[in-house]
C-alpha positions as CSV (number, residue, x, y, z in Angstrom):
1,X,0.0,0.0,0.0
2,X,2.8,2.5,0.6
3,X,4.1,2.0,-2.6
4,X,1.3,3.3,-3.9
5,X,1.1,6.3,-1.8
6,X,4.4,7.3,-2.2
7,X,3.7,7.2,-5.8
8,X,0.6,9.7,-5.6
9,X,2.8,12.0,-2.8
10,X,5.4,12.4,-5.7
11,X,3.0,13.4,-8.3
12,X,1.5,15.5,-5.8
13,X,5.1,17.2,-5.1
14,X,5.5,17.7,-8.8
15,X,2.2,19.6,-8.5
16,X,1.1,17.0,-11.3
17,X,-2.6,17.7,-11.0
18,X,-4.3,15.6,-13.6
19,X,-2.3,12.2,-12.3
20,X,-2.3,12.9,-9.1
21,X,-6.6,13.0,-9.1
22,X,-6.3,9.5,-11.5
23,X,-3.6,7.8,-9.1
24,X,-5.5,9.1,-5.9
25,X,-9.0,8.1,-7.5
26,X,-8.0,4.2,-8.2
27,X,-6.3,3.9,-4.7
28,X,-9.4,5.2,-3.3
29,X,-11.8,2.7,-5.3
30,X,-9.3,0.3,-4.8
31,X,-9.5,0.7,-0.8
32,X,-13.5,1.9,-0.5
33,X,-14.7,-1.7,0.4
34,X,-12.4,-2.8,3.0
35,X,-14.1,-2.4,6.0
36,X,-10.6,-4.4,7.6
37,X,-8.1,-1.5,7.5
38,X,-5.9,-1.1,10.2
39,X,-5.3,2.6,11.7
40,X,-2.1,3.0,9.8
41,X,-4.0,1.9,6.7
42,X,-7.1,4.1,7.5
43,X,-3.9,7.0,7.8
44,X,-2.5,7.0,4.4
45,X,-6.3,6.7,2.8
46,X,-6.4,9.5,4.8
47,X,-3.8,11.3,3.3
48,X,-4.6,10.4,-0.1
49,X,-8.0,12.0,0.4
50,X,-6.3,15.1,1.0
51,X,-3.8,15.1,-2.0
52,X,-6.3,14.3,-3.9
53,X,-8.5,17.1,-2.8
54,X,-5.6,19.5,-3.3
55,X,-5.0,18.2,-6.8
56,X,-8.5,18.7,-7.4
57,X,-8.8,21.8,-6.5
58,X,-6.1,23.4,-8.1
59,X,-7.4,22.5,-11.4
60,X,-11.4,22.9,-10.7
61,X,-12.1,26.0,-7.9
62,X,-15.6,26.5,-9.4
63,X,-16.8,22.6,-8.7
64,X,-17.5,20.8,-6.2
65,X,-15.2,18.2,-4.3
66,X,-15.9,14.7,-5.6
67,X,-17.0,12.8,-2.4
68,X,-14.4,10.0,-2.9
69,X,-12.0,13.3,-1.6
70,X,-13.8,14.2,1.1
71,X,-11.7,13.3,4.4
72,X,-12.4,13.3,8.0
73,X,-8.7,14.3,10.3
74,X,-10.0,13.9,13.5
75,X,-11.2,10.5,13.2
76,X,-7.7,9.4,12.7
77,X,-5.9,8.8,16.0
78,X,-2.5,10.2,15.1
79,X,-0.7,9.6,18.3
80,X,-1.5,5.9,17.8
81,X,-0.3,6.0,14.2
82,X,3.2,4.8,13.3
83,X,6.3,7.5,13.4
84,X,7.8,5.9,10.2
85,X,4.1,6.5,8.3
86,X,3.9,9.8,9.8
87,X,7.6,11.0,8.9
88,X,7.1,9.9,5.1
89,X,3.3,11.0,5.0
90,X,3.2,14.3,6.7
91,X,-1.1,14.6,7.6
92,X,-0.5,18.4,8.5
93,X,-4.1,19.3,8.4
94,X,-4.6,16.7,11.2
95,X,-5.3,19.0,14.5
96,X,-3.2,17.6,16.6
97,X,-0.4,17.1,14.0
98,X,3.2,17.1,15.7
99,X,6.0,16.5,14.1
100,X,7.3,12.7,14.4
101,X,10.2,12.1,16.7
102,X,13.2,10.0,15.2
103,X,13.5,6.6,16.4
């Protein structure tokens, strides 16, 4: 799964709009009927919701958010979520975002 992710991040980072919605929008689908996903799991869908969302919006400010963007931060426990997840895929919109300690 984090292969994936770190795929979308990077067209993210190259502010690659149109691929990053595509890549975001088949993990997404991909992920939308496991019920099973662990926090960490639950993190980086997370995360792609809101690259995706960003990509979306740079290109389309007139249109609504497809719902497959929408995200919810503060039902992610981020304490419980693991440094390594958090120091690769920064959720800085999360509330209670801190910055991951090196271990």
């Amino acid at each position: 799964m984090s292969w994936k992710v770190c795929e979308i991040q990077l067209l993210s980072l190259l502010q690659w709009n149109a691929e990053t919605i595509e890549k975001a929008n088949a993990f997404l689908l991909e992920q939308a009927n496991k019920n099973d996903l662990t926090l960490d799991q639950r993190y980086l869908v997370c995360f792609i919701q809101w690259l995706g969302q960003r990509a979306f919006l740079e290109i389309s400010t007139d249109s609504p958010t497809p719902s497959l963007f929408e995200y919810n931060v503060s039902a992610i426990d981020v304490e419980q979520v693991k440094p390594r997840l958090k120091r690769h895929f920064p959720l800085r919109v999360h509330p209670e975002w801190k910055v991951p300690e090196l271990t």
